[in-house]
C-alpha positions as CSV (number, residue, x, y, z in Angstrom):
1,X,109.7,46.3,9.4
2,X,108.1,46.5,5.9
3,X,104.7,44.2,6.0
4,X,103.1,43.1,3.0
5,X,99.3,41.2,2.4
6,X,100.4,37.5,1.8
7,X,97.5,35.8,-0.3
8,X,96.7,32.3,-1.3
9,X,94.3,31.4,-3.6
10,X,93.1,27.9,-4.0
11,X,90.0,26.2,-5.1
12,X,88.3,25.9,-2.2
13,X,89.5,28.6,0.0
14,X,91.5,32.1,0.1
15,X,94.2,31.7,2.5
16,X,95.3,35.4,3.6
17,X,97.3,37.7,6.1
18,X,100.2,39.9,6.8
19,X,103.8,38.7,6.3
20,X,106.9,40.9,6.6
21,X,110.0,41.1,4.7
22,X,111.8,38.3,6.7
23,X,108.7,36.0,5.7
24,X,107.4,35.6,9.1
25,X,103.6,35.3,8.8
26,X,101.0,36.3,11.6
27,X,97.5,34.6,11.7
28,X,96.7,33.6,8.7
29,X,93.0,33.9,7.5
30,X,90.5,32.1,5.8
31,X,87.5,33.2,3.2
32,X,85.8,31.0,0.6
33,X,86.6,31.3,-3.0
34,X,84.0,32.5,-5.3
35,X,83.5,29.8,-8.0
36,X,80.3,31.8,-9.6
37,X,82.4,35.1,-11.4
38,X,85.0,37.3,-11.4
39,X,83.1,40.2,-10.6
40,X,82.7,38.0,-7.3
41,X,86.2,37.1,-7.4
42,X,87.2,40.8,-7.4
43,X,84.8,42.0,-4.7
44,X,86.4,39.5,-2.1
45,X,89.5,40.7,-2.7
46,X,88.7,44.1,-2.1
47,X,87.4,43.2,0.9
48,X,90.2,41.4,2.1
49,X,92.3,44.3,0.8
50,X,90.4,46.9,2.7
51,X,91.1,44.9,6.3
52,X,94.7,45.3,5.7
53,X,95.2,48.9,3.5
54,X,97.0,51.2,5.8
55,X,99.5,48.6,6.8
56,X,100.8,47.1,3.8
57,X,103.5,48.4,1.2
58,X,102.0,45.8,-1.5
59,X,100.3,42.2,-2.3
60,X,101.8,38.9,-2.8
61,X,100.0,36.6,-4.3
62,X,99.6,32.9,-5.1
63,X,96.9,31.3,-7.2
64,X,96.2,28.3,-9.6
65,X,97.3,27.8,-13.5
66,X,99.5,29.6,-15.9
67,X,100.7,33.0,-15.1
68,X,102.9,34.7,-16.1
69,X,104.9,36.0,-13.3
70,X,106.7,39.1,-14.5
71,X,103.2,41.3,-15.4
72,X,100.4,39.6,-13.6
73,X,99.4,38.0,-17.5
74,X,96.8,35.0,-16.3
75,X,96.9,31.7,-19.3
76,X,94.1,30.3,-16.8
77,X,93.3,30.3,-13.2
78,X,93.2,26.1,-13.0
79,X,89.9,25.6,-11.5
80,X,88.9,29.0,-11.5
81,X,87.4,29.0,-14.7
82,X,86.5,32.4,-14.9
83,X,89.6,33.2,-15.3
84,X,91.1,33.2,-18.8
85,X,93.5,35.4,-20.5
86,X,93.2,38.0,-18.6
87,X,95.9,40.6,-16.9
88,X,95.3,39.5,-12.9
89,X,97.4,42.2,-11.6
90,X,95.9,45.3,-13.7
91,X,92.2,43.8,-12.6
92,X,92.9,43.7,-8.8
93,X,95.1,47.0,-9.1
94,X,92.0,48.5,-10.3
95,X,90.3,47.6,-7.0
96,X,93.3,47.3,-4.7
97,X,95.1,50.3,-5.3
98,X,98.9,48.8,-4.4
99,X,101.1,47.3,-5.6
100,X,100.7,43.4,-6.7
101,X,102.8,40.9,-7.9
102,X,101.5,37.4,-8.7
103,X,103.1,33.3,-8.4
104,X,101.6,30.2,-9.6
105,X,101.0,28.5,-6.7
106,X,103.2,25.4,-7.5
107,X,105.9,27.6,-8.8
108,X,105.5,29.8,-5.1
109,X,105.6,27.2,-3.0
110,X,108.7,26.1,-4.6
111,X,109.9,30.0,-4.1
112,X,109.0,29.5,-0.5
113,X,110.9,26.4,0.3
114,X,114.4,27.7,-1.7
115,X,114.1,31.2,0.0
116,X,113.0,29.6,3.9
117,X,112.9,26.5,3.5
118,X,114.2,22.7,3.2
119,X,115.4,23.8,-0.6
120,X,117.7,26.4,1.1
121,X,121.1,25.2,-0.6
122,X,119.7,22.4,-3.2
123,X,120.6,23.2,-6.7
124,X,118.7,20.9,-8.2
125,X,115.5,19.7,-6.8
126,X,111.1,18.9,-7.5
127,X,108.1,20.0,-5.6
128,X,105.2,18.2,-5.4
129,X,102.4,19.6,-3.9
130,X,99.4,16.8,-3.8
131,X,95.6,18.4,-3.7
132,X,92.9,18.0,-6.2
133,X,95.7,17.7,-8.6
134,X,99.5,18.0,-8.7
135,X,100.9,21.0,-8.1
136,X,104.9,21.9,-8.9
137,X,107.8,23.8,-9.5
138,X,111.1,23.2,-10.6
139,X,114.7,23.4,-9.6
140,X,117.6,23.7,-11.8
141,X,121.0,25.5,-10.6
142,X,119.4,27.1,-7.9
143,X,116.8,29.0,-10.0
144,X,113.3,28.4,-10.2
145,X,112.2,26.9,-13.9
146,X,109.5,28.9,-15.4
147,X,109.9,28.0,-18.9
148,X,109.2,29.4,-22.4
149,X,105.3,29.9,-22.1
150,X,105.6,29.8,-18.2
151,X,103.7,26.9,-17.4
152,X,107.0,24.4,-16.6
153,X,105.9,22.5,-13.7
154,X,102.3,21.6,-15.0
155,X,102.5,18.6,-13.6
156,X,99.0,17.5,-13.7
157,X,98.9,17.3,-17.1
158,X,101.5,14.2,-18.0
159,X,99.9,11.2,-19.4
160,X,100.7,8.2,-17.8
161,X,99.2,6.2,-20.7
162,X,98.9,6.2,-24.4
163,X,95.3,5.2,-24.5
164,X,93.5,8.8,-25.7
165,X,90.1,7.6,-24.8
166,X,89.0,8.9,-21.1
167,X,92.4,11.0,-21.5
168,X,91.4,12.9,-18.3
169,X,91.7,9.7,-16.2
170,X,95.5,9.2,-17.5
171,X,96.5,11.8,-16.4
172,X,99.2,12.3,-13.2
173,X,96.7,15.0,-11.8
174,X,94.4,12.6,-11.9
175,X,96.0,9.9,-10.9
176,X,97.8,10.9,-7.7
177,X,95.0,13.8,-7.2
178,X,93.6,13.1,-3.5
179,X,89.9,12.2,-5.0
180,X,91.0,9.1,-6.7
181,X,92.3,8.2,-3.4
182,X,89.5,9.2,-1.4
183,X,86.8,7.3,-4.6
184,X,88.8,4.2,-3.8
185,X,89.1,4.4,0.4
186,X,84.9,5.0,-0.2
187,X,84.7,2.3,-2.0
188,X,86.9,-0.7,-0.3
189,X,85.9,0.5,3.1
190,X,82.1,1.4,1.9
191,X,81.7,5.1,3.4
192,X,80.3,7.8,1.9
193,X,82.9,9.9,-0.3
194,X,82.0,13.0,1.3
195,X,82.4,12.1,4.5
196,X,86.3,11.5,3.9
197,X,89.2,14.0,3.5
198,X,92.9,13.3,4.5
199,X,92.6,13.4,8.1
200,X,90.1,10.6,8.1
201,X,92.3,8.1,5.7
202,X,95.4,8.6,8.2
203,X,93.6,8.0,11.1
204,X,92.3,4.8,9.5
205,X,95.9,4.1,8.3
206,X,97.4,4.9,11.5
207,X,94.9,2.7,13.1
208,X,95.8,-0.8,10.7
209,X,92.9,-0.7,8.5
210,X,94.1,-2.8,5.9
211,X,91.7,-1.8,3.1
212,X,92.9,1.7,3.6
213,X,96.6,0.7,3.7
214,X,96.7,-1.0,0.2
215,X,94.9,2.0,-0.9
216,X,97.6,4.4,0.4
217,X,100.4,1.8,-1.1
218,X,98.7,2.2,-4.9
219,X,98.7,5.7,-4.4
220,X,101.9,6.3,-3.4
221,X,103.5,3.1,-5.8
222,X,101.5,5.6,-8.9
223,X,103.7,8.4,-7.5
224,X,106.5,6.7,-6.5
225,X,106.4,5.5,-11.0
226,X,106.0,9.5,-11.8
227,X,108.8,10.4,-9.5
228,X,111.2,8.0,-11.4
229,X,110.3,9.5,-14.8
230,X,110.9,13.0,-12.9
231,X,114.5,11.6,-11.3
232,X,115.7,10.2,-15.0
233,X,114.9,13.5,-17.1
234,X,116.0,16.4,-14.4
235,X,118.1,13.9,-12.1
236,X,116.9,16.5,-8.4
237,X,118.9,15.7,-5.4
238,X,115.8,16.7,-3.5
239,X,111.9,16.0,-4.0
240,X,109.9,17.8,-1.6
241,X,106.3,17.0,-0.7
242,X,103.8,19.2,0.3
243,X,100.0,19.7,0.2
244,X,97.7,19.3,3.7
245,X,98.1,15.5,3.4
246,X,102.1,15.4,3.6
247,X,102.2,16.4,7.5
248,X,101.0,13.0,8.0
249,X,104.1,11.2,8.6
250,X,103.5,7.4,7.4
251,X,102.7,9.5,3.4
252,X,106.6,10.2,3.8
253,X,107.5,6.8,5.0
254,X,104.8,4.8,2.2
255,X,106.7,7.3,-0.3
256,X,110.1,6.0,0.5
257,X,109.2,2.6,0.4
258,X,107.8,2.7,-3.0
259,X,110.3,5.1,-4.4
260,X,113.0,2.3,-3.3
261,X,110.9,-0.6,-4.4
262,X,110.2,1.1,-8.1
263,X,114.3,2.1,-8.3
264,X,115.0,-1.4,-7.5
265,X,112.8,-2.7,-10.1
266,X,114.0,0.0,-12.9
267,X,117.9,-0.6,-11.9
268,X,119.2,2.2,-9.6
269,X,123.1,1.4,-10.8
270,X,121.7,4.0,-13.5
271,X,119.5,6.2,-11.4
272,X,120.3,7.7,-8.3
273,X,116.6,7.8,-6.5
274,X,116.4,11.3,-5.0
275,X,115.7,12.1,-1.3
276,X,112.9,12.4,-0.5
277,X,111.0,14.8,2.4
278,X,108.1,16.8,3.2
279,X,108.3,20.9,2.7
280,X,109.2,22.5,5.7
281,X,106.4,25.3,5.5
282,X,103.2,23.4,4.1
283,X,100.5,25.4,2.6
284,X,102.3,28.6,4.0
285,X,104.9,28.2,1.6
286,X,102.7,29.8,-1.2
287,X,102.2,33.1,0.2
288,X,106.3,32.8,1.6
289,X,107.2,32.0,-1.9
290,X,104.6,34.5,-3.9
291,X,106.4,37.4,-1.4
292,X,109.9,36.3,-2.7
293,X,108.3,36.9,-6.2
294,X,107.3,40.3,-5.4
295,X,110.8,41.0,-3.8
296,X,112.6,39.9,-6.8
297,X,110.3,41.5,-9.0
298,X,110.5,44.4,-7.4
299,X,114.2,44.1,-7.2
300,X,114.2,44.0,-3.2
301,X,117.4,42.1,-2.1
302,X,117.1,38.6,-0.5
């Protein structure tokens, strides 16, 4: 069986490790992602490439901001700021002589869910993958939406207000983006912000804490708003969630309420509100999707 190097590129970390062509992942590994250069950037790929070399038939790969998805062409890298009109696959072929075909990450994890997945069958449907920001792709008969310039699915960038001073604060990446929800658990339940990720606010939430619960209920009534506005101008049958904080079941369940309460208000003899449910694969969706973009790209059938 044909195995490929299945690579996920985030902020924080470089998810990474061999997937076949049925999409079955081994181990998957974990290395820091340089924020310095892209000299840096570069090198750790090549070193990741090396480990794997003599067993792969090519890279898949997932990573932040606009990309264009048929030549490796990079608008941005999101937070990688190094990266910047640039032609990602040429660079890393340069070092990682196979060959490469690159995803936004949004738009791969969408891939990964429609190929694998729980979008198997859906026609119409939205992912939303909540991190730092709002990650997301795009279903519309079937296909994947790319758009014009590539970057449909941006999601992070709608406003949710008309006020243009502090613009980056009205936006949906900023608004349902996990810091503003860790700022405001710090705050109402006085602990220091970086002692608090995702794990921590569940188990608080899980546990009663009421301070945290009202938090998680503004959060998810803020999404629950931008998944209406989603729901009346592409109408999905299926919103899927995903991100490390969506395996905790009550995020689902808070969802769901709101979604039902903001429907109610808005009048759902109108609007159908979509269903809504976590992705089946997580953050391994990104490197399942990014190999169904090298298959199609390549022309591999699926």
């Amino acid at each position: 069986m044909t195995q490929y190097l299945g690579i996920d590129i985030g902020g924080t970390e470089i998810k990474y490790g061999l997937i076949n062509d049925e999409g079955e992942i081994k181990e998957v590994e974990r290395k820091k992602t340089p924020l310095d250069s892209l000299e840096s950037f570069i090198a750790v790929m090549g070193e990741i490439y090396d480990l794997y070399a003599e067993q792969i038939s090519g890279m898949a790969i997932s990573m932040p901001g606009i990309i264009h998805s048929k030549t490796g062409y990079a608008v941005h890298g999101g937070t990688l700021e190094y990266i910047k009109k640039m032609n990602m696959v040429e660079l890393l072929e340069s070092r990682c002589p196979t060959t490469i075909h690159i995803e936004n990450d949004g738009k791969a994890a969408t891939l990964g869910e429609l190929w694998k997945g729980n979008f198997q069958g859906v026609q119409n449907g939205v992912m939303l993958v909540l991190g730092t920001g709002i990650g997301g792709g795009i279903l519309c008969n079937g296909q994947l939406v790319k758009g014009t310039h590539y970057s449909a699915g941006e999601l992070s960038f709608i406003k949710t207000n008309s006020d243009q001073s502090e613009e980056e604060d009205y936006r949906f990446g900023y608004q349902n983006g996990l810091i503003k929800l860790f700022k405001n658990v710090s705050e109402r339940c006085s602990l220091p912000l970086d002692e608090i990720d995702g794990h921590l606010v569940f188990q608080y939430a899980d546990a009663g804490n009421a301070a945290v619960l009202d938090c998680l209920n503004e959060y998810c009534r803020t999404l629950a708003i931008q998944i209406f506005n989603l729901q009346t101008i592409l109408d999905p049958e299926k919103i899927l969630i995903s991100g490390g904080v969506s395996k905790a079941p009550l995020l689902i369940e808070l969802i769901n309420k709101q979604v039902t309460e903001v429907f109610r208000e808005k009048n759902t003899e109108l609007f159908y509100p979509p269903m809504i449910e976590k992705s089946r694969h997580g953050n391994k969706a990104n490197i399942i999707g990014a190999l169904y973009n090298y298959r199609l790209n390549e022309d591999i059938l699926v």
